[in-house]
C-alpha positions as CSV (number, residue, x, y, z in Angstrom):
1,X,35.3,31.7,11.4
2,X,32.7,30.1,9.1
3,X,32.8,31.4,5.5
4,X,30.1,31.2,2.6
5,X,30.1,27.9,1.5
6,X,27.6,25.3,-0.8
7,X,24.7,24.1,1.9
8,X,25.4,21.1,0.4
9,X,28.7,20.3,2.2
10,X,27.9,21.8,5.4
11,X,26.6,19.4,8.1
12,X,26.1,20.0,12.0
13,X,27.1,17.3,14.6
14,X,25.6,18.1,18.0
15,X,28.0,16.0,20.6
16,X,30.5,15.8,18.0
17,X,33.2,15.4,21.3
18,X,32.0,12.4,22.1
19,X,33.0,8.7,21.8
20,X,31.5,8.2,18.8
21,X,30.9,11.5,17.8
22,X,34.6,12.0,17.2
23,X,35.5,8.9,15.6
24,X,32.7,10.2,13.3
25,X,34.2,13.5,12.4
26,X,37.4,12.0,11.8
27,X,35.8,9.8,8.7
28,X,33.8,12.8,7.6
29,X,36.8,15.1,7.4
30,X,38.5,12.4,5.5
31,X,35.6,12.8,3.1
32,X,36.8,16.8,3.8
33,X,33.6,17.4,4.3
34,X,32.5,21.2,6.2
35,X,31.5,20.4,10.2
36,X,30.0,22.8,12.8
37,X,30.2,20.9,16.1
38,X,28.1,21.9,19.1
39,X,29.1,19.9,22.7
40,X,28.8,21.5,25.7
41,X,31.8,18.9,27.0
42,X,29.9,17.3,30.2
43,X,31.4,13.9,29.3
44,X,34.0,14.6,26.4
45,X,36.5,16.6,25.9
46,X,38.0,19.4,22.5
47,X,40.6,17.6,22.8
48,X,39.1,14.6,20.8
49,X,38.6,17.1,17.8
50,X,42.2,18.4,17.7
51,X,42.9,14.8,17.2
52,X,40.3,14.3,14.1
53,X,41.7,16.5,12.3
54,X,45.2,15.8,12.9
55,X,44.1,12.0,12.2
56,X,42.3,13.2,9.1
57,X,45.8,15.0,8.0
58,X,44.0,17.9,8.5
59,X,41.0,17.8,5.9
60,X,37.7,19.4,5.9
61,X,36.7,22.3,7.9
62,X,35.8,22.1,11.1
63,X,33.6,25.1,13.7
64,X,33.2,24.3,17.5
65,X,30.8,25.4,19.2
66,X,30.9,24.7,23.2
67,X,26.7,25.0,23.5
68,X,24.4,23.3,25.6
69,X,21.1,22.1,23.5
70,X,18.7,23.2,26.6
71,X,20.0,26.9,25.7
72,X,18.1,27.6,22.5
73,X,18.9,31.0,21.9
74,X,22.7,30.1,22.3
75,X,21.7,27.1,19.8
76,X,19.9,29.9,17.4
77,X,22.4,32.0,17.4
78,X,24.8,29.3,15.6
79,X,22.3,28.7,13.2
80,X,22.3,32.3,12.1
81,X,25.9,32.5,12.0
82,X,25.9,29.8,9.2
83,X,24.0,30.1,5.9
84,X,22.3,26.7,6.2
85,X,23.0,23.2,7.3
86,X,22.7,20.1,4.7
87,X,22.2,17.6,7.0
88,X,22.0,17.3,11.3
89,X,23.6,13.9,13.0
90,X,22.5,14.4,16.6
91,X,25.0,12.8,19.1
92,X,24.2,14.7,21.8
93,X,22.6,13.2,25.2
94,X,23.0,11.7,28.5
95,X,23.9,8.1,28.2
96,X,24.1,6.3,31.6
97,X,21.5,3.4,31.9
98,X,22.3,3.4,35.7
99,X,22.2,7.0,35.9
100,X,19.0,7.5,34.6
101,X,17.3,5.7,37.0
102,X,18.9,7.5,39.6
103,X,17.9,10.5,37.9
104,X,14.8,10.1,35.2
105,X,13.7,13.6,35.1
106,X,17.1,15.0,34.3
107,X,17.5,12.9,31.2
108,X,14.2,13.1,30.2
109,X,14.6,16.9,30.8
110,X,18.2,16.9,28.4
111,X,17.4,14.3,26.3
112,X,14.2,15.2,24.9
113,X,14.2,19.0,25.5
114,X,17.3,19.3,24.1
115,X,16.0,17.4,20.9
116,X,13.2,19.4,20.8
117,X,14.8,22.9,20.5
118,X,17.4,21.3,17.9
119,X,14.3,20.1,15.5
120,X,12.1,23.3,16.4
121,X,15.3,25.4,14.6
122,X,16.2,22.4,12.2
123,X,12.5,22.9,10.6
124,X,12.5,26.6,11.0
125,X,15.8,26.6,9.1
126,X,14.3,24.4,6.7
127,X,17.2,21.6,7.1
128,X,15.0,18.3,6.9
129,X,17.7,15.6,6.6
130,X,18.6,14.0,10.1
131,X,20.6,11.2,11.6
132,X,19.5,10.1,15.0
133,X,21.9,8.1,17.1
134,X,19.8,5.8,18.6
135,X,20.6,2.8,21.0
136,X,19.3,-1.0,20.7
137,X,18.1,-0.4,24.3
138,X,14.4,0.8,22.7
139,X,14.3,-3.3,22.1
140,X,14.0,-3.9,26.2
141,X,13.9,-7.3,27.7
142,X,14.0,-9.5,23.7
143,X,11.1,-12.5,23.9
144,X,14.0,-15.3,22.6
145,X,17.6,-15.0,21.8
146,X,17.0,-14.3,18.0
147,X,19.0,-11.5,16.4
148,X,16.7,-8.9,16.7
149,X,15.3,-6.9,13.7
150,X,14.0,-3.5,13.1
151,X,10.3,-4.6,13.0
152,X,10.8,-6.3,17.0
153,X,8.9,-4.7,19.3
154,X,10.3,-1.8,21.6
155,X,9.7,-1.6,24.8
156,X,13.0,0.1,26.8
157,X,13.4,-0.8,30.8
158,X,15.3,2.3,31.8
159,X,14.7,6.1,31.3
160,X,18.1,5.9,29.4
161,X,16.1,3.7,26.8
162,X,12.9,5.3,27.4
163,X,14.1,9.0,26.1
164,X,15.8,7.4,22.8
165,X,12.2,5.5,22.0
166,X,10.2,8.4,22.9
167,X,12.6,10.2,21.2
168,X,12.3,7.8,18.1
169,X,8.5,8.2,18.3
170,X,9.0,12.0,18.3
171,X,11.0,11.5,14.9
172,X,8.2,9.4,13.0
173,X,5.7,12.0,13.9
174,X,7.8,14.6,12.4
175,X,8.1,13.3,9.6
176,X,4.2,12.3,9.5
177,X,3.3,15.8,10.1
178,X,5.5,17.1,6.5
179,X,4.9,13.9,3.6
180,X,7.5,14.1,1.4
181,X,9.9,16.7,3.0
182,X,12.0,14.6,5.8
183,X,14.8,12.2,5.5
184,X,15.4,10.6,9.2
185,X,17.6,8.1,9.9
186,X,17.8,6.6,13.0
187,X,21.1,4.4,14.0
188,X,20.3,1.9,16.7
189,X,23.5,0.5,18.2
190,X,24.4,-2.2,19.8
191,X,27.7,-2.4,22.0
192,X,30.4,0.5,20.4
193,X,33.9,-0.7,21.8
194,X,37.4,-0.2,20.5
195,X,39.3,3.0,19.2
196,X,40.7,4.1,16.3
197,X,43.6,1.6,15.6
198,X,46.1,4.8,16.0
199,X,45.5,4.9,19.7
200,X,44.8,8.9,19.6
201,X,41.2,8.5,20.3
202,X,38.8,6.4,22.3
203,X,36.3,6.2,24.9
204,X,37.3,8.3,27.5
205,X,34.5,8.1,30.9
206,X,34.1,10.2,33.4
207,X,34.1,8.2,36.7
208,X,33.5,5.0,36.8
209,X,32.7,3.5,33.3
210,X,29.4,2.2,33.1
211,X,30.0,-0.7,30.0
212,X,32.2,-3.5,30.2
213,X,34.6,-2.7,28.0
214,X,35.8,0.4,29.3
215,X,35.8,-1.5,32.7
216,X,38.2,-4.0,31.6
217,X,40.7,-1.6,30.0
218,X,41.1,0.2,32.9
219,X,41.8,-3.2,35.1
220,X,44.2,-3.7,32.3
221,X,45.9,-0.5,32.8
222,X,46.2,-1.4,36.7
223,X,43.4,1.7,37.4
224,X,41.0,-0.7,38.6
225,X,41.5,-4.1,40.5
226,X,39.4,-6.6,39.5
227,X,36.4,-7.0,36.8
228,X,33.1,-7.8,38.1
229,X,30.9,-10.7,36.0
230,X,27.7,-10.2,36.7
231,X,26.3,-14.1,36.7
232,X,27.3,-16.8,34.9
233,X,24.3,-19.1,35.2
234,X,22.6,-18.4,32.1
235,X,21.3,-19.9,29.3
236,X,25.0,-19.3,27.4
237,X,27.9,-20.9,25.7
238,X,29.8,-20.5,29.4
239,X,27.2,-18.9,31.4
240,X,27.6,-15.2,30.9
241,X,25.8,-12.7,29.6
242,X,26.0,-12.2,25.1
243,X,26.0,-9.1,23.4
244,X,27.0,-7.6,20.1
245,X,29.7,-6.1,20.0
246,X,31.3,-3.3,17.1
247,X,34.0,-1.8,16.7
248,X,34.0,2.0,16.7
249,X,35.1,2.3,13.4
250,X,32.9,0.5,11.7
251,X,30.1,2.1,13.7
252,X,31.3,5.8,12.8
253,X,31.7,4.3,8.8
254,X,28.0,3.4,9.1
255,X,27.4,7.2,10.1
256,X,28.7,7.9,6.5
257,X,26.5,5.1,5.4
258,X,23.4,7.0,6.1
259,X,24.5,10.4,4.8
260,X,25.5,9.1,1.4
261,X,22.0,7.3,1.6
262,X,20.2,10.9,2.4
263,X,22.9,12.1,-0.2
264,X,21.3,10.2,-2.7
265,X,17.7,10.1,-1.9
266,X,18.2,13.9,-2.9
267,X,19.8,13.9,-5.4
268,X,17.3,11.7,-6.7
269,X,14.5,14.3,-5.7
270,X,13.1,11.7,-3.4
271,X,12.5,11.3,0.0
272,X,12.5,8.4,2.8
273,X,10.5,9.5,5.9
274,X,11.7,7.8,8.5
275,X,13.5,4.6,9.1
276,X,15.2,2.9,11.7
277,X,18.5,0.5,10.9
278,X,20.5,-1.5,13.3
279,X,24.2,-1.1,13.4
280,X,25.8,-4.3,15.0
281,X,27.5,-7.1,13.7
282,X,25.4,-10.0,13.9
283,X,27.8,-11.8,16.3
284,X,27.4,-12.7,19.7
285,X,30.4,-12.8,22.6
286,X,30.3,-13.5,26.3
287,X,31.4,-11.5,28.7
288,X,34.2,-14.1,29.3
289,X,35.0,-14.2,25.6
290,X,35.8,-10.5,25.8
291,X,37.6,-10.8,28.6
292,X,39.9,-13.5,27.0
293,X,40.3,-11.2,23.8
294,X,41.6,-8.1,26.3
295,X,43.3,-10.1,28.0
296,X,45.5,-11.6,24.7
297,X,45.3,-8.1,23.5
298,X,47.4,-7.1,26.7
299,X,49.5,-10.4,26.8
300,X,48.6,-11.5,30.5
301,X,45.3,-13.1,31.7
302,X,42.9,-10.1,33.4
303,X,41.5,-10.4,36.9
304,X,38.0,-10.7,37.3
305,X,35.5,-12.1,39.7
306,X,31.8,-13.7,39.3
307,X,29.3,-11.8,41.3
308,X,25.4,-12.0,41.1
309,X,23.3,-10.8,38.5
310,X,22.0,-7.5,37.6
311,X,18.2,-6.7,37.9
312,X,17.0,-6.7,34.2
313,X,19.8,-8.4,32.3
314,X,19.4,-10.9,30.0
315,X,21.3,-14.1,28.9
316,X,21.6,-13.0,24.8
317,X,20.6,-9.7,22.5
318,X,22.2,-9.5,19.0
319,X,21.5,-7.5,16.0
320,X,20.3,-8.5,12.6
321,X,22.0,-6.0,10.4
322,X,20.8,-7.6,7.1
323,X,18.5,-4.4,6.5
324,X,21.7,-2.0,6.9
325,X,23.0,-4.0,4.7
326,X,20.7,-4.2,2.0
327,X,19.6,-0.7,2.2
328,X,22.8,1.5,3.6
329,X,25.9,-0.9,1.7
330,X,26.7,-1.0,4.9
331,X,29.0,-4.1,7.0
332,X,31.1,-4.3,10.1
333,X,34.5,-5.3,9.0
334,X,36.0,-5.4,11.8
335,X,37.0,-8.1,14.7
336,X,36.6,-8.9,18.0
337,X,41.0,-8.7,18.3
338,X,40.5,-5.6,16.7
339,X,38.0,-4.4,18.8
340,X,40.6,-5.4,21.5
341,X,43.9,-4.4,20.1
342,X,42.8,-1.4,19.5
343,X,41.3,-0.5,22.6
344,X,44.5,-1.6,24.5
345,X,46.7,0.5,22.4
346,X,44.0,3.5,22.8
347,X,44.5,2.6,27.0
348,X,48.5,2.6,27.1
349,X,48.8,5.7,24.9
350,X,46.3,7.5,27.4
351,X,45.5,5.6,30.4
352,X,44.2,8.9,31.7
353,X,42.2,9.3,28.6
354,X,42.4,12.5,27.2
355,X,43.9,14.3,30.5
356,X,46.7,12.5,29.6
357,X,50.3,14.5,28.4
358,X,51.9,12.3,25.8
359,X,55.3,14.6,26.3
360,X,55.1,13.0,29.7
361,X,55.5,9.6,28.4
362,X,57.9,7.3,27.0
363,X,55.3,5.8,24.6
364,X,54.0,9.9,24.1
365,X,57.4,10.9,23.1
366,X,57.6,8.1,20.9
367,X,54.4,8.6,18.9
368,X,55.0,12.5,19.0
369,X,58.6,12.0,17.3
370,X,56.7,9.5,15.0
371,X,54.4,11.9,14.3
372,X,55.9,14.9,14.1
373,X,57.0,14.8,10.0
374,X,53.1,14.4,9.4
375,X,51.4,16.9,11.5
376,X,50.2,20.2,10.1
377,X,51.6,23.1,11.9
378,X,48.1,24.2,12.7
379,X,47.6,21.3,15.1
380,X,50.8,21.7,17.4
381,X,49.9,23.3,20.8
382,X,51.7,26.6,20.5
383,X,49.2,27.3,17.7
384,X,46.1,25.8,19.2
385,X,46.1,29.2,21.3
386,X,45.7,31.5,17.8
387,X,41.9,30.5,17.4
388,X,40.0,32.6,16.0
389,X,37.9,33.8,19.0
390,X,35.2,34.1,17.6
391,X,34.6,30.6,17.9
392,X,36.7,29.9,20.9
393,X,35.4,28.0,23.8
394,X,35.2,29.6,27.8
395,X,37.1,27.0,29.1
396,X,39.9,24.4,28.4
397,X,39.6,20.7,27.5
398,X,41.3,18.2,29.6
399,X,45.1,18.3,28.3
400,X,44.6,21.5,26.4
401,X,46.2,24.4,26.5
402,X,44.7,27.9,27.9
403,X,41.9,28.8,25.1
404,X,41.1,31.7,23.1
405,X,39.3,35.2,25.0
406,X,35.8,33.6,25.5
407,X,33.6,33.3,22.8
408,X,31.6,36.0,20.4
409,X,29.3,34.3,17.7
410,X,30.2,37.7,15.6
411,X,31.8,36.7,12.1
412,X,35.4,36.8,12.5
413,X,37.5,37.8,8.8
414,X,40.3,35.8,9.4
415,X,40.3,32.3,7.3
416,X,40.9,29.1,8.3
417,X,40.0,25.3,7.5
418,X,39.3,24.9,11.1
419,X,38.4,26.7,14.5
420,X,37.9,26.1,17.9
């Protein structure tokens, strides 16, 4: 149950489940700074946040909240069970570029709605300071090969794209409306891969995965057969298709980044408006240059095929990060083997993502007996089930066990650092 606490170390995380989301929380309760998470788990799983805090040896506090952001009162109600919110990094949204086009009104209908209630009770609650994840898919079809600043023009080619620039757009206009009262940050990514180097989190799709990298770990893993190329005629090093590519890691440090910027801009009685910052390495690789990496990573070549382009794709898009740099303090550190190595170990630990049982599995009885010295008591499954229900979730993760009574946002007496 939450507690009275300084607003100044309270921070909510809408799609704090997620892929990146997760690997987020893990550095912020590191930091052990106070979360309240709200996911309503379409495409992630609880189980990601019993493995942040285990991974961050159980610091910070930690609230969950299973909450759709197209119910507002369900939303208002978690604002009124805490005191006040420092800062709000917004996950939370339907990512599919394919998807979308199959279904534009449903993610303009989540995407921006769901924005909409969260900065309607943001302002109302008078929590100003925002991080935005963004996507480097407002840039559209690039005009040359050059990494790509801030200041190039937008212009997204999918309703995926279309709902983070309108979204964006939505942002500057808030902070427009109020001079002087909002910090917005918005994170503009380029191609998140990897996990974290442990191998108890990572990306973890439902169906089929729609970016490469996921695609190829699951060849690797023998769950697919072959990985498509989609051309390998263009204007390249070997003909594929370049992007930037960062580790997850380094993209969830560069979260941090931008609340210790808004940190400080407080502190400082100041105030930045709105600004957009790229987070990518600077870096291009090939589709076949990742697949050689995985493919050393797992210590046998990977099976792939060349098959005809995609409508809309383009030979090279990079990031200039220089401004992140200058700006946040702010660098990938990270390689392309890491990005790899990681993502392999991620894929044999779980190669059913989180519906996989690591009791069930050479390797899971391994790391379990590895791990078991370190783990707090709190985190072990027989005491997963002693949540405090008033911010237990209605149903159970994939590879959890059976939750808490369904939820009650009353105030529950009973302390802990963490509930779910």
């Amino acid at each position: 149950m939450p507690h009275p606490h300084p607003k100044d170390d309270t921070i909510l995380i809408t799609g704090g489940a997620g892929f990146i989301g997760s690997h987020t929380v893990v550095q912020l309760l590191a930091l052990s700074k106070r979360l309240v998470i709200v996911d309503n788990l379409c495409n992630s799983s609880e189980e990601s946040l019993h493995r942040a805090l285990e991974l961050a040896g159980n610091k910070g506090e930690l609230f969950f909240h299973k909450i759709d952001l197209m119910d507002q009162s369900a939303l208002q109600k978690v604002f009124d069970l805490y005191s006040s919110f420092s800062c709000c990094i917004h996950f939370a949204g339907l990512k599919a570029v394919g998807e979308s086009a199959k279904v534009p009104l449903g993610y303009y209908q989540n995407n921006i709605t769901g924005t909409l209630n969260l900065l309607e009770l943001l302002q109302r609650h008078n929590c100003r300071n925002f991080i935005f994840s963004s996507s480097a898919t407002v840039y559209g079809l690039p005009a040359s090969d050059a990494p790509l600043s801030e200041s190039a023009p937008t212009g997204a080619t999918n309703p995926y794209g279309r709902t983070k620039q309108y979204i964006e757009g939505i942002l500057r206009d808030t902070a427009a409306s109020e001079p002087g009262q909002w910090n917005i940050i918005m994170l503009r990514y380029f191609n998140p891969v990897g996990a974290h180097e442990s191998g108890r989190m990572g990306e973890d799709p439902n169906g089929t995965p729609n970016n490469l990298m996921p695609f190829v770990a699951q060849v690797a893993i023998g769950r697919r057969p072959v990985i498509n190329v989609f051309g390998n005629d263009y204007d390249t090093k070997d003909g594929t298709g370049v992007r930037d590519y960062i580790h997850i890691v380094d993209l969830a440090r560069g979260h941090v980044a931008a609340l210790e910027k808004i940190d400080a801009v407080v502190r400082a009685g100041e105030t930045i408006g709105c600004v957009p910052y790229n987070l990518g390495t600077g870096t291009g690789y090939s589709v076949m240059e990742m697949i050689a990496s995985m493919s050393k990573a797992v210590g046998h070549q990977l099976l792939y095929k060349v098959i005809e382009r995609r409508p809309g794709d383009v030979a090279t898009v990079i990031a200039d990060p220089s401004l992140a740099a200058r700006e946040l303090g702010w660098r990938a550190e990270k390689t392309l083997q890491d990005m790899c190595n990681d993502l392999w170990q991620w894929q044999v630990q779980n190669p059913e993502g989180y519906a996989t049982s690591l009791v069930n599995t050479a390797i899971g009885r391994n790391a379990l007996s590895s791990m078991s010295t370190k783990l707090s008591p709190s985190l072990h499954s027989k005491d997963r089930t002693k949540t405090p229900p008033s911010l237990a979730t209605a149903s159970s993760p994939k590879g959890s066990p059976a939750p808490a009574p369904a939820p009650s946002l009353a105030p529950n007496k009973k302390k802990a650092n963490h509930a779910f």
